[in-house]
Every structure is written in structure tokens, then in C-alpha cells.
C-alpha positions in Angstrom: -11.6 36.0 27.4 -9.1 37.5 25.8 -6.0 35.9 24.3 -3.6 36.3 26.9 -6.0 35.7 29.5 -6.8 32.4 27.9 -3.3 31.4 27.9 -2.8 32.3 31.5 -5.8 30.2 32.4 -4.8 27.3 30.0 -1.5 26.9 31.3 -2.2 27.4 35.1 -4.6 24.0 34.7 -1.1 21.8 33.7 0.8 23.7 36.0 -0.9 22.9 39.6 -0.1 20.0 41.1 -3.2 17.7 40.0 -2.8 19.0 36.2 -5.7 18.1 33.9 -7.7 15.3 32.1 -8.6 16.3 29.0 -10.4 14.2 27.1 -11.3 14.8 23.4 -14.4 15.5 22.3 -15.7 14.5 18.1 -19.0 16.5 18.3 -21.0 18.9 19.7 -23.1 16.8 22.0 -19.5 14.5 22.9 -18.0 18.1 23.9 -21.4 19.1 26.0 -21.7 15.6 27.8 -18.1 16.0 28.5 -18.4 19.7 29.8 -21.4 19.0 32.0 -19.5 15.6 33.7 -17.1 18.2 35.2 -14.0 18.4 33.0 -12.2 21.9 32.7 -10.9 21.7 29.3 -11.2 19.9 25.6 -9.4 18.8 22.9 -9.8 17.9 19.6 -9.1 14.6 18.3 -7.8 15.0 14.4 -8.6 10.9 13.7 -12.4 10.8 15.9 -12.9 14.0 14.1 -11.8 12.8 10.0 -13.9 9.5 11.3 -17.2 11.3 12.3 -16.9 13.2 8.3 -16.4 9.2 6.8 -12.4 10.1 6.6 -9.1 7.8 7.5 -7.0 10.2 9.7 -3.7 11.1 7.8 -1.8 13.6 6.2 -4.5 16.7 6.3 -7.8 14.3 6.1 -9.4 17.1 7.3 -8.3 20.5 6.5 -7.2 23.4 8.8 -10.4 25.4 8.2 -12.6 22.5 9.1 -10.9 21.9 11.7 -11.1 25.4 12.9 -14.6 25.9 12.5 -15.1 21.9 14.5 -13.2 23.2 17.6 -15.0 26.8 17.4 -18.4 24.7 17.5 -17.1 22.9 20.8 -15.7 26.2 22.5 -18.9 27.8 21.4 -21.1 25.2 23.2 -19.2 24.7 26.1 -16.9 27.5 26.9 -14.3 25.6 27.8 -10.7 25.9 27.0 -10.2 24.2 23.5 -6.5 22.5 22.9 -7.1 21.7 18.6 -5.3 18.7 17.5 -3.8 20.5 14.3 -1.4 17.5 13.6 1.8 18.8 12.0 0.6 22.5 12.2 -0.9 22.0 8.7 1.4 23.4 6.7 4.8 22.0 4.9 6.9 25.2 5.6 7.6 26.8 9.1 5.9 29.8 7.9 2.8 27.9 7.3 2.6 26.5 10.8 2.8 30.0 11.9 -0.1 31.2 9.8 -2.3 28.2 11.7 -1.4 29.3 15.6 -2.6 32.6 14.7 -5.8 31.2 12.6 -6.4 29.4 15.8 -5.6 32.6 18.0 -8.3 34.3 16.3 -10.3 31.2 16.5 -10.0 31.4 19.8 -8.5 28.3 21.0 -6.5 28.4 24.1 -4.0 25.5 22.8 -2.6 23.4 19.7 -0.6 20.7 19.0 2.3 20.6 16.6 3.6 17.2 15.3 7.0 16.5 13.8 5.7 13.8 11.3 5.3 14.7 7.8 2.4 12.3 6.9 4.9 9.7 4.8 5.6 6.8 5.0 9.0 6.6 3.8 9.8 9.4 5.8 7.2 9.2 9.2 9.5 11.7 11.1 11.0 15.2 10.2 14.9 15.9 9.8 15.7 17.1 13.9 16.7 20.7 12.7 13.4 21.1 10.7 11.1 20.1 13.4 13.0 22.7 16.1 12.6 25.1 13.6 8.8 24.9 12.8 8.5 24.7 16.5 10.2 27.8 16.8 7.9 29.7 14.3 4.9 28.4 16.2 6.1 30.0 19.3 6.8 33.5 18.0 3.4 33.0 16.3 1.6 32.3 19.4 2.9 35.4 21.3 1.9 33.8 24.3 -2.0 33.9 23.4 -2.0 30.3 23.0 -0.4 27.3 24.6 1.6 25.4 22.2 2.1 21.4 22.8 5.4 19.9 20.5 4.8 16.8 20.0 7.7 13.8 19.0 5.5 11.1 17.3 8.9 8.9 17.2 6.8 6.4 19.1 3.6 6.2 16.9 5.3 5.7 14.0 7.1 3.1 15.5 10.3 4.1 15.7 11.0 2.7 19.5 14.1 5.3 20.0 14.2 6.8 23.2 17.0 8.7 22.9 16.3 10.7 20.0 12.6 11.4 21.4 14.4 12.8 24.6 16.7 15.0 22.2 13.7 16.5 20.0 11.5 17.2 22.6 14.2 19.0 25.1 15.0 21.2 22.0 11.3 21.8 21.3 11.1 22.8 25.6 14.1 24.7 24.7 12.4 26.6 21.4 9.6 27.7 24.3 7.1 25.0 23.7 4.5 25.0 26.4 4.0 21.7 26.8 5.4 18.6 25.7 4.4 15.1 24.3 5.5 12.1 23.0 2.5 9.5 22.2 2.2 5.7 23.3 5.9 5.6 24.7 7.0 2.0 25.8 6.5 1.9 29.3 6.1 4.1 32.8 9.7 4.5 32.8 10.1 6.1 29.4 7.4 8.5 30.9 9.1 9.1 34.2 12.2 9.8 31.7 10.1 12.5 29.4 9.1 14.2 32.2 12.7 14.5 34.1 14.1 15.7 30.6 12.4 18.7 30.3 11.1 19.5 33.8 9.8 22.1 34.8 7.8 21.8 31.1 4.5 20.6 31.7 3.9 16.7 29.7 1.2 15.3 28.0 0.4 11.9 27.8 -2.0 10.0 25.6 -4.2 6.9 26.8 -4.9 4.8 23.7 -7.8 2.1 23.7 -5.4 -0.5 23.8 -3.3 0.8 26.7 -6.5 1.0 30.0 -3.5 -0.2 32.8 -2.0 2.7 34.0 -4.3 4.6 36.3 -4.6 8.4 36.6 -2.8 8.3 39.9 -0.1 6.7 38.6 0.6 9.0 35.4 0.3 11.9 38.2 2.8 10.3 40.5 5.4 10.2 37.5 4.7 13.7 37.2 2.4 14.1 33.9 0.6 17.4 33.9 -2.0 16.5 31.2 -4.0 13.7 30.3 -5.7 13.3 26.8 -7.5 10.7 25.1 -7.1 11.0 21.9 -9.8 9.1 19.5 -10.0 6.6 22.4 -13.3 7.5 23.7 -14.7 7.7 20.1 -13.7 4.1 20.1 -15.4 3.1 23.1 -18.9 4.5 21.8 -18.3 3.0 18.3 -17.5 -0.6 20.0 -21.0 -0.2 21.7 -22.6 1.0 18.7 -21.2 -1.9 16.3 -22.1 -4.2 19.3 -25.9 -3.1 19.4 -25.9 -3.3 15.1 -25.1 -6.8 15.7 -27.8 -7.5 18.0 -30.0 -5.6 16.0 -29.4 -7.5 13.2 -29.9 -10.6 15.3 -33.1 -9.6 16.3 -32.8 -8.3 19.7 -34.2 -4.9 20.1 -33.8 -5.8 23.7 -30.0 -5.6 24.0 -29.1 -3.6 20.9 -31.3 -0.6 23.3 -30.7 -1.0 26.7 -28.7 1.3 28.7 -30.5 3.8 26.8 -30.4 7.4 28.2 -31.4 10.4 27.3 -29.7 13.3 29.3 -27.6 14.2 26.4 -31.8 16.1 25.2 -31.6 18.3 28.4 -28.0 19.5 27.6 -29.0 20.1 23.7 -31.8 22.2 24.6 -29.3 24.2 27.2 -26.6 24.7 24.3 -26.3 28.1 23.0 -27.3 28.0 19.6 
């Protein structure tokens, strides 16, 4: 599918009425289980993804061209629309960010995410002016071949400042973003106000594993177009793997195995290459 074509498609999944779940797949038989249990699209998760190479995410754990090549492996497989997690657009200058949408263009991804942190600590967040700028750039890049997602990470670093998060990402829907996001906000009602601010711009939403209260319904009834899950799945099958080291290690075979399946073979011989 061509680029444009892809973008068309991408976008018309967070623009009906039900949006889209994405979850975020680390591998190729995560993205292939994923695929076959229905979902319509995939992202990338830049922290399950460092994590699965023995990496801490941060500042460009992984870089942009193994990153690339990861989310090409889990297009390839499933042939699904692939949204890469490409933190701050992996690059320190607006120019570079616009050298990665078009790496992933020709990667063929239909979507990317570009953050507005710059990886410090002394400085977690990028001057306002900055940040609209590299969105910008990431915009013209794209051309409309590939959905772009500006992201405020205000909340993440926690910085608990509503206001300004509601100013950077009604100038990043303003600089033509395609969808917006600001991760782990407060509460529903700092949603509800994301998603009023820059209506009729699609917004994404991130369920962390600490934060399982807020149903899908719900997120929908506020208006989110796009649900991801960041490393949150990746969690979940880590928790049961360090739970059945620890009953290995305690001897019993019995519980550190059970619930064994093994679906995941038929869809592995299925995979294309």
C-alpha cells in the first residue's frame, strides 16, 4: 500500500466513532499473537523493545535504525498498520526529526510518535517554541504518507501542569499533527480536557500497568480515538515469567508450566518468512 494510501487508512481507524486499540507489540511472535486476536493495528513500544535487547529505555537506548528494522519485522509479519514509537523523533535538531519520518516513510510505517522530552534530567521537557518547531518539520516531512502523533510527556516526567500540556499540544494540533497525546495524565477529567482542547484532533491515551481502572468504554465515552499500551503488556508476560522462575526454583514444575499453550507454533509456521 502505498504511502498515501496508508495514511488514509491509518487515520480513518482513529477517526470513526469506535477509534482503535492498539496495543504494542516487542517481537515478532507478540506482533503475530496480537494480529491473529483481531487487532487492526500495532505499535512499537521504545522501553518493551530496549528491554527485549537487555537495554534501560532512555535517551536513544536503541537507535533509529534498529528500531526501523524492529517495526519492519512486525509490519512484515503481520501486515498491519505499524505506529513506531520513535521517542523524541531521534534526532537533537528539527532537521534530524525530519530525516526519521521519511526513514520511516520508506520503512513503511503508517505512523510515529514524536516526544517533546530531550532525555535529561535537568531539563525532561523542551523550551515550548522548540518542541512546535520540530513538530512542524515532522509534518512537512511526512507529506501526509504517514500519520504523525505529538506527544507532551509533561506528565511522565512528572511535571503535573495541566495548563502548559493543554498549550503545547493545541500548538502541536495547530502545526498539523495528526494525532495527539499526553501520557499518564492525572485523572478522567484531564482526559476529557485533552480531548475538548484540540477537537476534532484525534487523542491517544496510554494505559500503564499501574493504571487497569478505567475501562475501554469509558476512555471512548470521553472521546479518545486511540488506545495504546505502551510496555504494559510486556510487563504482564514478564510478571508471569518471573512468577514461574520462582516456582521453578522452588521446585514446582507443576505451576511454573501450567497454562501452557502452544498456538503461538501454528502462527510461526504461517509467518512469511
Amino acid at each position: 500500500m502505498p504511502g498515501s494510501e496508508l495514511y488514509e487508512h491509518f487515520l480513518a481507524l482513529h477517526t470513526r466513532p469506535e477509534g482503535l486499540v492498539m496495543p504494542n507489540a516487542w517481537d515478532g511472535l507478540s506482533a503475530l499473537l496480537l494480529a491473529d486476536a483481531g487487532f487492526e493495528a500495532l505499535g512499537t513500544s521504545s522501553a518493551a523493545f530496549a528491554a527485549t535487547l537487555g537495554r534501560f529505555d532512555g535517551s536513544h537506548a536503541v537507535s533509529r535504525e534498529e528500531h526501523l528494522a524492529h517495526a519492519k519485522l512486525l509490519k512484515r509479519l503481520t501486515e498491519l498498520p505499524v505506529n513506531g514509537d520513535f521517542e523524541d523523533g531521534y534526532g537533537e535538531t528539527a532537521e534530524d526529526v525530519a530525516a526519521t519520518v521519511e526513514a520511516a516513510v520508506e520503512a513503511g510505517l503508517a505512523g510515529l510518535g514524536v516526544e517533546d522530552t530531550t532525555g535529561t534530567r535537568e531539563h525532561p521537557i523542551r523550551p515550548f517554541d522548540e518542541s512546535v518547531d520540530r513538530v512542524r518539520h515532522a509534518v512537512s516531512a511526512a507529506r501526509q504518507r504517514i500519520v504523525v502523533t505529538a506527544r507532551a510527556d509533561n506528565f511522565i516526567q512528572g511535571i503535573n501542569d495541566l495548563d502548559d500540556t493543554l498549550r503545547r499540544l493545541t500548538a502541536y494540533a495547530e502545526a498539523g499533527a495528526d494525532v495527539l497525546f499526553a501520557p499518564l495524565p492525572p485523572d478522567l477529567a484531564a482526559v476529557e480536557k485533552i480531548v475538548l482542547a484540540v477537537a476534532p484532533k484525534p487523542v491517544n491515551v496510554v494505559v500503564s500497568p499501574a493504571d487497569k481502572t478505567v475501562p475501554v468504554a469509558e476512555l471512548r465515552r470521553v472521546g479518545v480515538k486511540r488506545i495504546s499500551l505502551g510496555s504494559a503488556l510486556y510487563s504482564h508476560v514478564m510478571s508471569t515469567l518471573d512468577q514461574a522462575a520462582i516456582d521453578l526454583a522452588g521446585g514446582d514444575l507443576a505451576a511454573a508450566t501450567s497454562g501452557s499453550r502452544f498456538r503461538f507454533r501454528r502462527l510461526l509456521r504461517q509467518a512469511k518468512g
